[in-house]
C-alpha positions as CSV (number, residue, x, y, z in Angstrom):
1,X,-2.8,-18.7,3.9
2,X,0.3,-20.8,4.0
3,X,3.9,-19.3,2.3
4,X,6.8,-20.8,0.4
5,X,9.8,-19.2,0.4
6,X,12.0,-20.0,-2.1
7,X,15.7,-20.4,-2.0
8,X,16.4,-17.0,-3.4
9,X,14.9,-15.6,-0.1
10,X,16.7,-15.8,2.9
11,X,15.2,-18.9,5.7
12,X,14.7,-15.8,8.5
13,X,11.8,-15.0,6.2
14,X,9.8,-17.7,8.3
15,X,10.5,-16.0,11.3
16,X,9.2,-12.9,10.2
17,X,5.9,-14.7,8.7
18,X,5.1,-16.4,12.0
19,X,5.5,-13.2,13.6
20,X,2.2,-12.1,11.3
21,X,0.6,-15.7,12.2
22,X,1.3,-16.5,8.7
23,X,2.3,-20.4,8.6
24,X,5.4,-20.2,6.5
25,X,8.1,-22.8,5.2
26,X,11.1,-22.3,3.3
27,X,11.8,-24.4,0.5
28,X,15.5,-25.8,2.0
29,X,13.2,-27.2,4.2
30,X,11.1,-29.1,2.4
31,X,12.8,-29.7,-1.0
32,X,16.4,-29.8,-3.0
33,X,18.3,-26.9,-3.3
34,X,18.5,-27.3,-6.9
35,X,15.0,-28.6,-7.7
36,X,13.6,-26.9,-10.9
37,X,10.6,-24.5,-10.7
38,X,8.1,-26.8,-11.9
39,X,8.7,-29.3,-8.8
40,X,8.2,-26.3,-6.4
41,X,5.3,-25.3,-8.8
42,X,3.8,-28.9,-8.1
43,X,4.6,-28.7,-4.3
44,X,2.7,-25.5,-3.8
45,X,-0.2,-26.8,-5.4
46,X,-0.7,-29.9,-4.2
47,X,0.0,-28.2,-0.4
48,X,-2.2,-25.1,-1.3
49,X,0.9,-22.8,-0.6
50,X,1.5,-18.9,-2.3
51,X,5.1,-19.1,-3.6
52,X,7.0,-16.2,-2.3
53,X,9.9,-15.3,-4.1
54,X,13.0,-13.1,-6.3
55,X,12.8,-15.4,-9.2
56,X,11.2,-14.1,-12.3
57,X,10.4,-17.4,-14.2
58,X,7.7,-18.1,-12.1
59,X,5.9,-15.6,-13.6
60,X,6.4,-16.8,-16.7
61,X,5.8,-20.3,-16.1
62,X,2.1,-19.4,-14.8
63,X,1.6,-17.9,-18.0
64,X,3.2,-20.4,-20.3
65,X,1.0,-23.0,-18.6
66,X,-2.2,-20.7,-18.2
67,X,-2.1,-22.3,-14.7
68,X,-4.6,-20.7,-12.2
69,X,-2.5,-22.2,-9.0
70,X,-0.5,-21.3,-7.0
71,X,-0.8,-17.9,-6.0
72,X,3.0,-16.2,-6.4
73,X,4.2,-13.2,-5.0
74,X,7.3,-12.1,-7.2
75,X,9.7,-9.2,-5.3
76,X,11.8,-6.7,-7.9
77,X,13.9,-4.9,-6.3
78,X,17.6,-5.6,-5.5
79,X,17.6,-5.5,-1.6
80,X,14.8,-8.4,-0.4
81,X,15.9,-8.0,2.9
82,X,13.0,-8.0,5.7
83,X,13.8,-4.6,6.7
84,X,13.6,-3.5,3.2
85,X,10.4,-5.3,2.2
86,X,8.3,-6.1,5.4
87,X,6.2,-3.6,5.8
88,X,5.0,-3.9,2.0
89,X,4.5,-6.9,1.9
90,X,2.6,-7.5,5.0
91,X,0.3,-4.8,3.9
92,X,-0.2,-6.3,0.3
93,X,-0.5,-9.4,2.0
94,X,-3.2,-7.7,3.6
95,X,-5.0,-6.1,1.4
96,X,-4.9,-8.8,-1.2
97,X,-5.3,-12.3,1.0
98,X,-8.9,-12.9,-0.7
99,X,-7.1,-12.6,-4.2
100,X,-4.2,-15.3,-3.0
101,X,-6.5,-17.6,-2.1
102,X,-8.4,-17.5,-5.5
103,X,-5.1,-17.7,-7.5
104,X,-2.9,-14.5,-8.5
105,X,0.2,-13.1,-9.3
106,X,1.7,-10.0,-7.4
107,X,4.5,-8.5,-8.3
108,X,6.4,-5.7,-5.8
109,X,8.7,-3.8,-6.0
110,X,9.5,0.0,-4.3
111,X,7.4,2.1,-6.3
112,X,4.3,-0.1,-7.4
113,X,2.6,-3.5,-7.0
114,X,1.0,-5.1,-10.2
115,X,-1.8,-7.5,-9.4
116,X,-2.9,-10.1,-11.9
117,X,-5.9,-12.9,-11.7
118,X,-4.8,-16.9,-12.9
119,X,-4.7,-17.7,-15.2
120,X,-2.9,-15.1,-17.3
């Protein structure tokens, strides 16, 4: 499994991924700062990368487009910082790797994780 960060997450995220042996790239590093979700949509799918991000359209553009690719993990909650959100999302990460690689959407926040199958 290979994550994109977006830019709403901070780039130390990588760090954190490599430290799980998860390959990891954050989109500053690949793509424009300002580039619109459906260019980061079409990155991730043509590199077979789950998007990791805070950014609710993504969501919505999966199910807009009934697209079952890419994979995007959507964080809710206000503090997205790694000490906040590590150990839950390692775990889902985890638990869930066979769905990501088939094409889902997870969404996290503190209390619960909703899972849903692409295309929605």
């Amino acid at each position: 499994m290979k994550i994109l960060i977006d830019m709403n997450l901070s780039p130390e995220w990588v760090q954190e991924f490599k430290l799980h042996k998860i390959e990891a790239v954050h989109w500053s590093e690949v793509g424009r700062f300002d580039a619109p979700d459906e260019i980061i949509i079409d990155w991730a799918v043509k590199k077979d990368y789950v998007i990791f991000t805070h950014d609710l359209d993504f969501g919505t553009a999966l199910a807009l487009t009934k697209a079952n690719r890419p994979s995007v993990i959507q964080v809710r909650t206000q503090n997205v910082t790694i000490k906040n959100l590590s150990a839950m999302l390692f775990t889902t990460l985890t638990n869930y790797s066979d769905l990501l690689e088939k094409g889902a959407l997870i969404v996290l926040d503190e209390d619960k994780k909703r899972i849903k199958i692409l295309p929605i």
